[in-house]
C-alpha positions as a Markdown table, in Angstrom:
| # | Residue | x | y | z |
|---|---|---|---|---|
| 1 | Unk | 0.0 | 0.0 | 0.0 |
| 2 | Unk | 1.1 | 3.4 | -0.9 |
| 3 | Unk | 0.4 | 6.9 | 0.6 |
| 4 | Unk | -1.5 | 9.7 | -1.0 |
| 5 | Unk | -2.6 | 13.1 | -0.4 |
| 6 | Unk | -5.5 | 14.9 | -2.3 |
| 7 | Unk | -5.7 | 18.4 | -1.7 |
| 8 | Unk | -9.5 | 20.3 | -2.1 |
| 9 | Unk | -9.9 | 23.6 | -3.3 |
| 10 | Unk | -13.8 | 25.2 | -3.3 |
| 11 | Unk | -14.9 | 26.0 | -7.0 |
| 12 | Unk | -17.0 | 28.6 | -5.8 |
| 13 | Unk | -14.0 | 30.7 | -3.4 |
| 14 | Unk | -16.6 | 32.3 | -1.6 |
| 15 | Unk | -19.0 | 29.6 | -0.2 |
| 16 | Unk | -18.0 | 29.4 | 3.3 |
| 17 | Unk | -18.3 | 33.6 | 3.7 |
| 18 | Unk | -22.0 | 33.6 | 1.7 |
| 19 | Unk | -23.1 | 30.4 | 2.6 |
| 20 | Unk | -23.1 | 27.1 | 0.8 |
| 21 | Unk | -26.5 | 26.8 | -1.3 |
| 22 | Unk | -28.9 | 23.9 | -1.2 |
| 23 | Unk | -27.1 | 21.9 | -3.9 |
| 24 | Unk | -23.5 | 22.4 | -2.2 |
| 25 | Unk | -25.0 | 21.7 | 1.1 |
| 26 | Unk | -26.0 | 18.4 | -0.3 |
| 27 | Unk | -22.7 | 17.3 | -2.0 |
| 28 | Unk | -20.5 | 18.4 | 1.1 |
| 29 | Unk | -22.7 | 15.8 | 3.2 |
| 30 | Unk | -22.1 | 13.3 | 0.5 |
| 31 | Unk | -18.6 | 14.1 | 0.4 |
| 32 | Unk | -18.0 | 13.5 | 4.3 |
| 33 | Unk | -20.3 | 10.7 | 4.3 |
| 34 | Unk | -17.8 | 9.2 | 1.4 |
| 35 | Unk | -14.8 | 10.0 | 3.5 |
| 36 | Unk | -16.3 | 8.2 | 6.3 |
| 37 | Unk | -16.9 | 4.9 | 5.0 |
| 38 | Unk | -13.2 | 5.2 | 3.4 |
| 39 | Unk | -12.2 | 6.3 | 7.2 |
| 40 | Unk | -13.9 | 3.1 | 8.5 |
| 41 | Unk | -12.7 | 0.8 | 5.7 |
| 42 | Unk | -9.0 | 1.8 | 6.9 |
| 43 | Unk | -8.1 | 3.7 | 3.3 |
| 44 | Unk | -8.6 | 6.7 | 4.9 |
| 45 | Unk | -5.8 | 8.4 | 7.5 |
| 46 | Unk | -6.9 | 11.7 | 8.1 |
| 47 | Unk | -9.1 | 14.6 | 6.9 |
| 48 | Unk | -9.4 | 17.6 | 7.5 |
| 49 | Unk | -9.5 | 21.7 | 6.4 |
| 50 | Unk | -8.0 | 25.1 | 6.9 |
| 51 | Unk | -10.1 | 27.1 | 9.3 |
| 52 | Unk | -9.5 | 30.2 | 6.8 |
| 53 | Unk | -12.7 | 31.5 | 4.2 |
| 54 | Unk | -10.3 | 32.9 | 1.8 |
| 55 | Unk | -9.1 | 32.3 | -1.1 |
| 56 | Unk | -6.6 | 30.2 | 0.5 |
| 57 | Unk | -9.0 | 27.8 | 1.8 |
| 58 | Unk | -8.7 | 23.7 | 1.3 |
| 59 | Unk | -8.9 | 20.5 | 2.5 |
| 60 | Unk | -6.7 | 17.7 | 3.1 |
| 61 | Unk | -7.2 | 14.0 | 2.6 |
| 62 | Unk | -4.4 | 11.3 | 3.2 |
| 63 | Unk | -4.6 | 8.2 | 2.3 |
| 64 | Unk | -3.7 | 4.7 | 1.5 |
| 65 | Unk | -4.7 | 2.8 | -1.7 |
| 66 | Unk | -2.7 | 0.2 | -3.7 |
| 67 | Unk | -1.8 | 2.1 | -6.7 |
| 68 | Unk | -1.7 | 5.5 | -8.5 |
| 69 | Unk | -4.3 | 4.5 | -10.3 |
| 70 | Unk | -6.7 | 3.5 | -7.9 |
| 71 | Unk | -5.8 | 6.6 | -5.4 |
| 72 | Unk | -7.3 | 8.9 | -8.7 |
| 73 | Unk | -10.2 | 6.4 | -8.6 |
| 74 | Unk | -10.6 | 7.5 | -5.0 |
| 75 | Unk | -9.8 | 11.0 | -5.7 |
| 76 | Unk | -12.3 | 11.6 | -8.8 |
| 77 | Unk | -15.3 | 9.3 | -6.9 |
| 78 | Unk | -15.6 | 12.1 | -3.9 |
| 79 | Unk | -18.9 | 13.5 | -4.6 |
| 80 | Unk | -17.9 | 16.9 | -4.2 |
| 81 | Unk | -14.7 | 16.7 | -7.0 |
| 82 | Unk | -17.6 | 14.6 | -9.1 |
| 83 | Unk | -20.2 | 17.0 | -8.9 |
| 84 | Unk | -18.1 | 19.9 | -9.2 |
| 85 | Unk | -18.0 | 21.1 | -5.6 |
| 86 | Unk | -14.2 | 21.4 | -5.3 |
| 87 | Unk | -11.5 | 21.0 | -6.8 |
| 88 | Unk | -8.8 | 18.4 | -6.1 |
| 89 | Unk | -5.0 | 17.6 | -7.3 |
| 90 | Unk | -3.4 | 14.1 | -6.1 |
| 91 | Unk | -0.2 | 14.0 | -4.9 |
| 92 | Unk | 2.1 | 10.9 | -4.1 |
| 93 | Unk | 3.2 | 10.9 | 0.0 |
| 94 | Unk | 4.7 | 9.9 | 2.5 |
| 95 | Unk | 3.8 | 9.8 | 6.6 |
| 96 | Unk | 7.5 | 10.4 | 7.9 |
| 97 | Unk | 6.1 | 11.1 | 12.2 |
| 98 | Unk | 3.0 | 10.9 | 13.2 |
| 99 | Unk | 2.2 | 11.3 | 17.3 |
């Protein structure tokens, strides 16, 4: 097993400072719920976001899947990267310390 990173950017920057609409709202639930399950299958290490609203704002998601392939399978099947929610760019990694 490998370790990846996926980092989430928002598609629409301002969201968190207006308010996500109905449709987001929706997505985001699907998206935690997705990370979830992946959490309790033991794929998922940890999750989390920036506390910012700017337009520096994102997400983190580390991970551990077999293959580059199937970590972009992972990536691209969050509901919010595959309803357009966010944004997200994979990235290869390694857990050097963890507490």
């Amino acid at each position: 097993m490998q370790e990846f990173l996926y980092k989430l950017l928002l598609v629409r920057g301002d969201m968190l400072r207006t308010g996500p609409t109905p449709q987001e709202q929706a997505v985001v639930a699907e998206h935690f719920a997705y990370l979830q399950d992946l959490a309790v299958k033991g794929a998922m290490i940890l999750v989390g976001r920036t506390l910012t609203t700017d337009e520096n704002t994102m997400g983190l998601a580390i991970f551990r899947a077999e293959s580059e392939e199937v970590a972009l399978q992972i990536m691209n099947g969050d509901p919010a990267v595959k309803k357009g929610v966010m944004t997200a760019t994979l990235y290869p990694f390694k857990i050097v310390l963890q507490g």
